[in-house]
DRENVOMAR-739070 format. One record per residue (C-alpha): chain; residue in three letters; residue number from 1; z, y, x. Coordinates in nm, 3 decimals. Each point is the difference from the previous one (the first is absolute). Example, Ala and Ser with C-alpha at 12.3 -4.5 7.8 and 13.67 -1.06 7.14 Angstrom:
node unit:A code:ALA pos:1 c3:0.780 c2:-0.450 c1:1.230
node unit:A code:SER pos:2 c3:-0.066 c2:0.344 c1:0.137
***
This chain:
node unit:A code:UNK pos:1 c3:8.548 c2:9.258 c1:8.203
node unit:A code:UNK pos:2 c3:0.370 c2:-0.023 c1:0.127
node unit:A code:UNK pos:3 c3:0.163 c2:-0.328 c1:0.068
node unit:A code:UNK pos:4 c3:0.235 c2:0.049 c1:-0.193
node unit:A code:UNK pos:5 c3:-0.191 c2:0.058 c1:-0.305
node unit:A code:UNK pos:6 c3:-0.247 c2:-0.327 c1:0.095
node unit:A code:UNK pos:7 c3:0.342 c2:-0.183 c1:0.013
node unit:A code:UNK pos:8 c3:0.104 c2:0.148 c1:-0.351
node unit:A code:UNK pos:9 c3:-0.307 c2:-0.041 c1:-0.160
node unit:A code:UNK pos:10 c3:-0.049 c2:-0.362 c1:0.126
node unit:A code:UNK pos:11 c3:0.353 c2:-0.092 c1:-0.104
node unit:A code:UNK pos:12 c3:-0.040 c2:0.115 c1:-0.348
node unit:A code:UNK pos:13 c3:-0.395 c2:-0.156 c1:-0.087
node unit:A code:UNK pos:14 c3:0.135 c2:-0.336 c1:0.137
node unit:A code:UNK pos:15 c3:0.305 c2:0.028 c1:-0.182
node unit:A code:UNK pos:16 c3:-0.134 c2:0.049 c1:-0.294
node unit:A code:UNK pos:17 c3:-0.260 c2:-0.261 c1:0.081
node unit:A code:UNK pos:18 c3:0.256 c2:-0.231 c1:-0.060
node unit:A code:UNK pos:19 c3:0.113 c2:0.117 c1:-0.289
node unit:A code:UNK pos:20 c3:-0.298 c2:-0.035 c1:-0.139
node unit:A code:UNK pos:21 c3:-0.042 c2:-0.328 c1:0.089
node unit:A code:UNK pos:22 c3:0.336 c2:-0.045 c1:-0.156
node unit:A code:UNK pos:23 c3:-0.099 c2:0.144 c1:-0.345
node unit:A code:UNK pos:24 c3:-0.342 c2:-0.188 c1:-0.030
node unit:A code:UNK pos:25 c3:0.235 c2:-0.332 c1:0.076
node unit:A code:UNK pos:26 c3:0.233 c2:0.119 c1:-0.298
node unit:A code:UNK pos:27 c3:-0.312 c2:0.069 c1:-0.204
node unit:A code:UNK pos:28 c3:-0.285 c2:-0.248 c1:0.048
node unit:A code:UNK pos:29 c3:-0.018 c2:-0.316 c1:-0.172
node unit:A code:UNK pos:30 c3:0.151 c2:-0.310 c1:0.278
node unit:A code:UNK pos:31 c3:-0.307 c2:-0.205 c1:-0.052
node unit:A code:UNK pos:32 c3:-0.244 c2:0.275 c1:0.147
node unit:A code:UNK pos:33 c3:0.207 c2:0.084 c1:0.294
node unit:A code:UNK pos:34 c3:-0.004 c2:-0.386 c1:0.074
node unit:A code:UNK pos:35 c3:-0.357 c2:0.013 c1:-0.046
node unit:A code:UNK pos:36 c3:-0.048 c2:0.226 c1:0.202
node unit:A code:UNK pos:37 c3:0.193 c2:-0.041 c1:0.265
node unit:A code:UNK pos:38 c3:-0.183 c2:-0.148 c1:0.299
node unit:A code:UNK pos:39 c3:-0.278 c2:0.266 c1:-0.036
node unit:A code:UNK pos:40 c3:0.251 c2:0.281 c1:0.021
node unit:A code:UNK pos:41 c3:0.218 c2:-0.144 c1:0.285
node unit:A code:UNK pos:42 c3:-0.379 c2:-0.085 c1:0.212
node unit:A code:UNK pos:43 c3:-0.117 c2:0.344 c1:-0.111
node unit:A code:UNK pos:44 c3:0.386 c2:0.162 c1:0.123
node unit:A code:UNK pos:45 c3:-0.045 c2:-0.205 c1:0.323
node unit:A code:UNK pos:46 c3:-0.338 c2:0.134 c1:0.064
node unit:A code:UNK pos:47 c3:0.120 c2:0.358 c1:-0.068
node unit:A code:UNK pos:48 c3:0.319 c2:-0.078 c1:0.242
node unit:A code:UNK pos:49 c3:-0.220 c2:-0.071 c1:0.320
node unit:A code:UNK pos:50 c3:-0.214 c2:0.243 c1:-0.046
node unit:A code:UNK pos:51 c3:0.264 c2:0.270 c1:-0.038
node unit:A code:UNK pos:52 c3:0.178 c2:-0.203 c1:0.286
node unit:A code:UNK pos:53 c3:-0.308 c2:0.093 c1:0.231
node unit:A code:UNK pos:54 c3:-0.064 c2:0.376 c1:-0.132
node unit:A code:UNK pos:55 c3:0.376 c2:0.006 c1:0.091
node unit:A code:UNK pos:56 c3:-0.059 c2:-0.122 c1:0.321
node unit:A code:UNK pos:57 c3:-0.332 c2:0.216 c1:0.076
node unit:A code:UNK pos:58 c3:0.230 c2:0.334 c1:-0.093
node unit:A code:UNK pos:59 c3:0.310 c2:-0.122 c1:0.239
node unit:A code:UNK pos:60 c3:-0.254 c2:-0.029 c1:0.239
node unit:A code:UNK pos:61 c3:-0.159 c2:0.377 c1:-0.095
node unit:A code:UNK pos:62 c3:0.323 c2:0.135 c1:0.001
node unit:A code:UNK pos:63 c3:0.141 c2:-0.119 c1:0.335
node unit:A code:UNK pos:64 c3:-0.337 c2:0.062 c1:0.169
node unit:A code:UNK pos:65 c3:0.071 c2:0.380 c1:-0.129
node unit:A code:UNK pos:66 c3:0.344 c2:0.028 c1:0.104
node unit:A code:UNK pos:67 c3:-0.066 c2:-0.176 c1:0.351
node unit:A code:UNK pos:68 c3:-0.316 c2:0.224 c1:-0.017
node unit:A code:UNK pos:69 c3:0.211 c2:0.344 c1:0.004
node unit:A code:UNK pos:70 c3:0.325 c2:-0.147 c1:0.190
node unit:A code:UNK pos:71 c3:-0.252 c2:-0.045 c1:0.307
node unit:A code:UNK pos:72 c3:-0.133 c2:0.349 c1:-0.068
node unit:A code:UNK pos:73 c3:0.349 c2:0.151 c1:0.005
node unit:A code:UNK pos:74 c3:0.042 c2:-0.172 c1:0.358
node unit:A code:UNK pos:75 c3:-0.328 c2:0.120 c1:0.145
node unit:A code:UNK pos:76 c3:0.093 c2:0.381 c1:-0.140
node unit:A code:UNK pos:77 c3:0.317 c2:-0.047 c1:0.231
node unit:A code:UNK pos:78 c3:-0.191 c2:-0.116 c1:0.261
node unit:A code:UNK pos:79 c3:-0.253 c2:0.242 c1:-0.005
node unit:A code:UNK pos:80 c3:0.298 c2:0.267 c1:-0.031
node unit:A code:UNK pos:81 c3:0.201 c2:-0.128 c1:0.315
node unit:A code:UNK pos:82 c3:-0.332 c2:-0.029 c1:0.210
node unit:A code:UNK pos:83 c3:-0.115 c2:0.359 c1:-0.067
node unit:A code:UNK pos:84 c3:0.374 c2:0.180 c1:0.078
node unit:A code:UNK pos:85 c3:-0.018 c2:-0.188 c1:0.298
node unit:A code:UNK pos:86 c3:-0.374 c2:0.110 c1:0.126
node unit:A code:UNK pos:87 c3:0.099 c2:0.334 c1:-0.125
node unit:A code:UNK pos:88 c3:0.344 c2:0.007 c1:0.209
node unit:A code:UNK pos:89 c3:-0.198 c2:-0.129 c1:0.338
node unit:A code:UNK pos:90 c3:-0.244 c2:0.283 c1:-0.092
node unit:A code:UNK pos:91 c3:0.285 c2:0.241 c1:0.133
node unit:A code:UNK pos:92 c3:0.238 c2:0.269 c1:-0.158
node unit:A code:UNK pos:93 c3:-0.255 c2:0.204 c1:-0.165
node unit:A code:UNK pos:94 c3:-0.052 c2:-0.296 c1:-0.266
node unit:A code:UNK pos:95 c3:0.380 c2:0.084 c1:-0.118
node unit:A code:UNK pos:96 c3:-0.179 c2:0.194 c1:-0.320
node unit:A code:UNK pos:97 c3:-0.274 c2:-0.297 c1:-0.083
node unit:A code:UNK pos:98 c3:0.316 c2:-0.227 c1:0.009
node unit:A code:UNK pos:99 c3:0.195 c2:0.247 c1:-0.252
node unit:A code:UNK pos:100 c3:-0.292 c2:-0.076 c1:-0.185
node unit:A code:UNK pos:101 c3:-0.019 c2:-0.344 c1:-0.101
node unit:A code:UNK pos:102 c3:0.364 c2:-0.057 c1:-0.026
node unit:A code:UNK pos:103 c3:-0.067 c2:0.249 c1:-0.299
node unit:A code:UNK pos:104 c3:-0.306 c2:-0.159 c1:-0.036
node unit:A code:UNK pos:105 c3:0.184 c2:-0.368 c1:-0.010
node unit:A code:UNK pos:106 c3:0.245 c2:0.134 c1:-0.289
node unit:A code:UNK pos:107 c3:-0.252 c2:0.146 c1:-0.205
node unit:A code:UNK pos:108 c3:-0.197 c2:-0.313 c1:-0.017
node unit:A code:UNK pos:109 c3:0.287 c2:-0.235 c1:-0.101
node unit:A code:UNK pos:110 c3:0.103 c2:0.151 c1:-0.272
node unit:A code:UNK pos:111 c3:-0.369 c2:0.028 c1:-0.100
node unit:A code:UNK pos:112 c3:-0.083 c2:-0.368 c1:0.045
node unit:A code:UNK pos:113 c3:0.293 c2:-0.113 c1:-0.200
node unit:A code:UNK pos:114 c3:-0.058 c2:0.240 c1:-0.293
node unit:A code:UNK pos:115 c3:-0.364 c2:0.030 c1:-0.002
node unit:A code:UNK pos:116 c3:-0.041 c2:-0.380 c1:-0.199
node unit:A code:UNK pos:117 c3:-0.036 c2:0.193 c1:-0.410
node unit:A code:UNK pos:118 c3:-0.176 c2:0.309 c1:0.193
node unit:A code:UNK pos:119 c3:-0.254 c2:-0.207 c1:0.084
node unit:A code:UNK pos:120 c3:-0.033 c2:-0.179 c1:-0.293
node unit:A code:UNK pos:121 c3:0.001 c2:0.374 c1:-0.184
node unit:A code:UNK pos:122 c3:-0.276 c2:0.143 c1:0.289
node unit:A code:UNK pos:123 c3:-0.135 c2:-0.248 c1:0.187
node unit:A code:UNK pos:124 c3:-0.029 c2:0.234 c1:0.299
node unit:A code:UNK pos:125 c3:0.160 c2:0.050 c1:0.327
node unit:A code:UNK pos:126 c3:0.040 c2:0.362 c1:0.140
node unit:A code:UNK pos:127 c3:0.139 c2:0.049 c1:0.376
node unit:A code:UNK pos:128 c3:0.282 c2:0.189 c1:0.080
node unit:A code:UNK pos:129 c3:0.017 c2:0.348 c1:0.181
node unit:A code:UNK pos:130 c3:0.195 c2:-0.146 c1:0.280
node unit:A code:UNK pos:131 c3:-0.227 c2:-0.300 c1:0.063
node unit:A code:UNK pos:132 c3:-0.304 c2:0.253 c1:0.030
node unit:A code:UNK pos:133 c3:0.221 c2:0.262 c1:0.182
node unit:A code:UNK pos:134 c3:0.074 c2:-0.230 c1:0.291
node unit:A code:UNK pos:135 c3:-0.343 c2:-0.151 c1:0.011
node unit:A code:UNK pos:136 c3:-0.084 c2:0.391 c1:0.035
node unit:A code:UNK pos:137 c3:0.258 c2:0.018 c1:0.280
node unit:A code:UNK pos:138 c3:-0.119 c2:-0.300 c1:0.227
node unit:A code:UNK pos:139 c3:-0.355 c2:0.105 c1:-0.006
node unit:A code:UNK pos:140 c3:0.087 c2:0.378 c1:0.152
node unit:A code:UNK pos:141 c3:0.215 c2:-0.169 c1:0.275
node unit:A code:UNK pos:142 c3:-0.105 c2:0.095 c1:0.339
node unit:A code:UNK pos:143 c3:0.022 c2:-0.288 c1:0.252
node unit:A code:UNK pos:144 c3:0.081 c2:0.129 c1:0.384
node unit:A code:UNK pos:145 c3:-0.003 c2:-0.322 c1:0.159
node unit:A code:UNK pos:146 c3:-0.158 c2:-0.328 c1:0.041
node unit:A code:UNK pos:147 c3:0.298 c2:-0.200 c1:-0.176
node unit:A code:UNK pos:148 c3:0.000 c2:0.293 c1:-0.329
node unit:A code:UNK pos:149 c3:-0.402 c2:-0.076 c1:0.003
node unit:A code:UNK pos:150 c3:0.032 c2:-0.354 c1:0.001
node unit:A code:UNK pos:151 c3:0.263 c2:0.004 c1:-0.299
node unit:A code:UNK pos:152 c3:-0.145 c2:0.251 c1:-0.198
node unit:A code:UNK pos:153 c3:-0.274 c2:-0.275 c1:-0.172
node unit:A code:UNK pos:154 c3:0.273 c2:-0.243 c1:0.011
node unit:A code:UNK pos:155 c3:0.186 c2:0.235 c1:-0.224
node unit:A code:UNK pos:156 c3:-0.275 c2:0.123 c1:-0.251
node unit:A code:UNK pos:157 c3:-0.050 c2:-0.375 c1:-0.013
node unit:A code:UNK pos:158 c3:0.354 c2:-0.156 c1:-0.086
node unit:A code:UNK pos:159 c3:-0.001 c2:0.308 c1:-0.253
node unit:A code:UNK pos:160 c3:-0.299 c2:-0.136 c1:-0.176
node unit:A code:UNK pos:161 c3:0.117 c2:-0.388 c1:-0.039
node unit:A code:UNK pos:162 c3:0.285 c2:0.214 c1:-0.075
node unit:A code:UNK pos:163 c3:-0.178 c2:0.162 c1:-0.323
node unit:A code:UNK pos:164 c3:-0.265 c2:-0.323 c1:-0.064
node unit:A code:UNK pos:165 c3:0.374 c2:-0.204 c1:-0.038
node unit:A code:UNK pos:166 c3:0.124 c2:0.253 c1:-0.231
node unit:A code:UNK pos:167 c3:-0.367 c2:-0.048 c1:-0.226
node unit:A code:UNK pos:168 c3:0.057 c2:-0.364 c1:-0.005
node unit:A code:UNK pos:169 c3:0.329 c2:0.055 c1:-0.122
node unit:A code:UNK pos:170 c3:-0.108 c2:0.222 c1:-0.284
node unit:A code:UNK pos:171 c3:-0.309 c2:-0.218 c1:-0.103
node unit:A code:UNK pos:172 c3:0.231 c2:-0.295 c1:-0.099
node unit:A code:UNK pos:173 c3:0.249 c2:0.167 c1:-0.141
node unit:A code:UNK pos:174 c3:-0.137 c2:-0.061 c1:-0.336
node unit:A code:UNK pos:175 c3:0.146 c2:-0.313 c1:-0.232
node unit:A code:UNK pos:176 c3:-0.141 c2:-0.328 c1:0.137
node unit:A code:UNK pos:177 c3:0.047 c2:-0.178 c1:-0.330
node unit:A code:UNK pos:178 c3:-0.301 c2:0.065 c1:-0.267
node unit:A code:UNK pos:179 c3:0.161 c2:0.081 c1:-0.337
node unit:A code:UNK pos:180 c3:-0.201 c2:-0.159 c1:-0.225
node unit:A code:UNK pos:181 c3:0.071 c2:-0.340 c1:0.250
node unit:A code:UNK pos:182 c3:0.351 c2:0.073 c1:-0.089
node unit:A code:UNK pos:183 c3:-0.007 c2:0.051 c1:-0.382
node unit:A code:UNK pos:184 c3:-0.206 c2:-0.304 c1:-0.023
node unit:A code:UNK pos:185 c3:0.216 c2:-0.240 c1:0.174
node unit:A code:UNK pos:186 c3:0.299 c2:0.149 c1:-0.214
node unit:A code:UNK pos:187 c3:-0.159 c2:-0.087 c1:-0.252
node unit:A code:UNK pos:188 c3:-0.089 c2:-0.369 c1:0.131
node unit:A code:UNK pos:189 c3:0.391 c2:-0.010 c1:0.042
node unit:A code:UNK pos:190 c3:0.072 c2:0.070 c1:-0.336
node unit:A code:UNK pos:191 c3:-0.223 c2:-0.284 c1:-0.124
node unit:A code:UNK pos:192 c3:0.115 c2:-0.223 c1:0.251
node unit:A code:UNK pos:193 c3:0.361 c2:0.030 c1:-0.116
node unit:A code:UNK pos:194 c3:-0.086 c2:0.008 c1:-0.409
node unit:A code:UNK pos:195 c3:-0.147 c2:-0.321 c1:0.119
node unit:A code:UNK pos:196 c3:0.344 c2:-0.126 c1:0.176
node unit:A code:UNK pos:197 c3:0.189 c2:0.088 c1:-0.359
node unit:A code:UNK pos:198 c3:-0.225 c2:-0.114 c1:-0.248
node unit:A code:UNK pos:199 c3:0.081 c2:-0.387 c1:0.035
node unit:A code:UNK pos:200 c3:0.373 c2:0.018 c1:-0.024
node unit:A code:UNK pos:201 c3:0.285 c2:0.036 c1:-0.236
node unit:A code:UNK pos:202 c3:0.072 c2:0.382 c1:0.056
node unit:A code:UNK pos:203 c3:0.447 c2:-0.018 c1:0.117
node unit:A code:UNK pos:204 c3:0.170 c2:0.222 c1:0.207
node unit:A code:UNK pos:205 c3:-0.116 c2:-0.233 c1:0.343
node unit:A code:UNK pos:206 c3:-0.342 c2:0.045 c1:-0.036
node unit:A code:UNK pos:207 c3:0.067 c2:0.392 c1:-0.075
node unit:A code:UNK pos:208 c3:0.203 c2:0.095 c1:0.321
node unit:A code:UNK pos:209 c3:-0.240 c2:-0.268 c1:0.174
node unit:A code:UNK pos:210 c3:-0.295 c2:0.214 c1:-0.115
node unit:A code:UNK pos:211 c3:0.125 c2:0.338 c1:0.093
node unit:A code:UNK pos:212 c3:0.161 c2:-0.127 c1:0.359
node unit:A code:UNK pos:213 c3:-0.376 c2:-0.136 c1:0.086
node unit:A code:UNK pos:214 c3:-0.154 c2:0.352 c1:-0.135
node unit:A code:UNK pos:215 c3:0.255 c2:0.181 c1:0.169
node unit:A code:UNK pos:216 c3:-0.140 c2:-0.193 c1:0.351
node unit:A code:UNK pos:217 c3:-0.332 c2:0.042 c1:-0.047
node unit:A code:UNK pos:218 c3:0.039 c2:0.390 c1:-0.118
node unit:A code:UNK pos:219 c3:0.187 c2:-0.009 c1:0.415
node unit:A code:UNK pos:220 c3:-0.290 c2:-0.116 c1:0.128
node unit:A code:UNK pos:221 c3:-0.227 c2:0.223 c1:-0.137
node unit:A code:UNK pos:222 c3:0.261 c2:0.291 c1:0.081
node unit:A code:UNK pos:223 c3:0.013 c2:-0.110 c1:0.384
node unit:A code:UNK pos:224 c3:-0.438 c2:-0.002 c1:0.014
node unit:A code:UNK pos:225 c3:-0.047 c2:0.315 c1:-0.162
node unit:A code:UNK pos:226 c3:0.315 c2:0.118 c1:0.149
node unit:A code:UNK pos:227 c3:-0.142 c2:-0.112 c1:0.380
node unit:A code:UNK pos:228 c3:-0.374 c2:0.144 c1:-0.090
node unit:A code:UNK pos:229 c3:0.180 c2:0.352 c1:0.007
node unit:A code:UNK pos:230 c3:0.103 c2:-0.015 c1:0.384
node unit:A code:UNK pos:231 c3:0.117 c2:0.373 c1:-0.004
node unit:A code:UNK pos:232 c3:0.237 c2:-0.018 c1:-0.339
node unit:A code:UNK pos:233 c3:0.198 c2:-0.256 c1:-0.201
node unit:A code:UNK pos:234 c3:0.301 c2:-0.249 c1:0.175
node unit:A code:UNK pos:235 c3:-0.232 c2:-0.140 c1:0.229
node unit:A code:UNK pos:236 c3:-0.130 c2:0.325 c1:0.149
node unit:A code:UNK pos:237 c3:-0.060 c2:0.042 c1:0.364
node unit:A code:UNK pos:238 c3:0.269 c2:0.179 c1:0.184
node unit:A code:UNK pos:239 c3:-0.075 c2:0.373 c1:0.153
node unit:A code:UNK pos:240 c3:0.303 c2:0.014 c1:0.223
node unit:A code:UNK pos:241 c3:-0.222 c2:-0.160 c1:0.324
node unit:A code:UNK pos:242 c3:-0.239 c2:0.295 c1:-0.054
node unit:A code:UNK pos:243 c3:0.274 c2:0.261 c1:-0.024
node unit:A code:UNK pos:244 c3:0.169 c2:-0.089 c1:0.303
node unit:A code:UNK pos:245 c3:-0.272 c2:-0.113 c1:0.242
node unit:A code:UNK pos:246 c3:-0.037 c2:0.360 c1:0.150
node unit:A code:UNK pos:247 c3:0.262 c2:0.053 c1:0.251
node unit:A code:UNK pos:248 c3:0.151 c2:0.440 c1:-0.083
node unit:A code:UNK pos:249 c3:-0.204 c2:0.225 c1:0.270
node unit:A code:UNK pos:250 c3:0.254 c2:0.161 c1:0.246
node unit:A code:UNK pos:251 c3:0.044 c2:0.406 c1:-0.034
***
């Protein structure tokens, strides 16, 4: 589910939660709503901290994710600057290998910030020809000397954190925030607010006071869903590092 439609649909149930409290004001007899007043205000307060720590658990959930896959994106860059570096010492005849995962490095960032709904739609992850192509290439290399021997593991190595980074990435990809945790504390919300109206003469403060409240705590939910979806939405983490970190290979 998009942010933006969280933050829509959120907006709208508490709104009308509201309203409805409004309506049932207009409607019910005075002497049962002061009846029943402290029962529905300890039963709304109840409701509010509970929903206060659910919100809490999911800000919590979502930055977790987001911190999660930001420190994946930096270990992918790492991972890319150490191998170009082992493969450059390796000597000229790398200069194909290199080619390689600059290709390689493309391919996979426009993969890992599209591949969020085809996941969601497959659930599997399929490697690309280039990734196995240069694997391929590493393992025919022929070292001639004592330093190309010594490198050559250190190569196949930083390729496989390389790949195992790249797994991790696409493992948590998927939403971090359950949606049936969501609808339900939408719908907690909407209560809570009927609950704000219900004891007041409905005028045009308590209206725009209403809807500026809802229109907060639709935000709120808009920036957790919005930050449990590290690779789309405002909040998503920026490609450029990745794009640039590999210097252009000389002709």
């Amino acid at each position: 589910m998009s942010s933006g439609l969280v933050f829509l649909v959120t907006f709208v149930c508490i709104a009308l939660g509201g309203a409805a409290g409004m309506l049932v004001r207009i409607r019910m007899p005075v002497s049962l709503l002061v009846d029943s007043k402290e029962v529905v205000r300890l039963g709304a307060s109840l409701m509010a901290t509970v929903a206060a720590l659910v919100l809490g658990l999911m800000i919590a959930s979502a930055k977790n994710s987001y911190d999660t896959q930001a420190a994946n994106v930096r270990q992918l860059t790492a991972n890319l600057i150490l191998l170009d570096e082992l493969l450059g010492q390796y000597g000229p005849e790398t200069k194909e290998a290199r080619g390689m995962i600059r290709n390689a490095a493309a391919i996979t960032i426009q993969r890992i910030w599209q591949e969020g709904p085809s996941v969601k739609e497959t659930g599997t992850f399929s490697a690309s020809g280039a990734a196995e192509q240069f694997f391929y290439t590493i393992e025919t290399m022929s070292p001639t000397n004592d330093l190309q021997r010594a490198l050559k593991p250190r190569i196949l190595q930083a390729g496989t954190e390389l790949v195992r980074t790249r797994l991790l990435m696409f493992v948590h990809i998927d939403n971090a925030i359950p949606k049936p945790l969501l609808v339900i504390v939408i719908l907690w919300l909407t209560v809570i607010f009927a609950s704000f109206t219900l004891f007041v003469e409905p005028n045009v403060v308590v209206a725009s006071s209403s809807l500026i409240y809802a229109l907060a705590v639709s935000s709120a939910l808009f920036l957790i869903v919005d930050m449990s979806q590290p690779f789309s939405g405002l909040m998503k983490i920026s490609n450029e590092p990745l794009q640039h970190v590999l210097p252009p290979l000389e002709p």
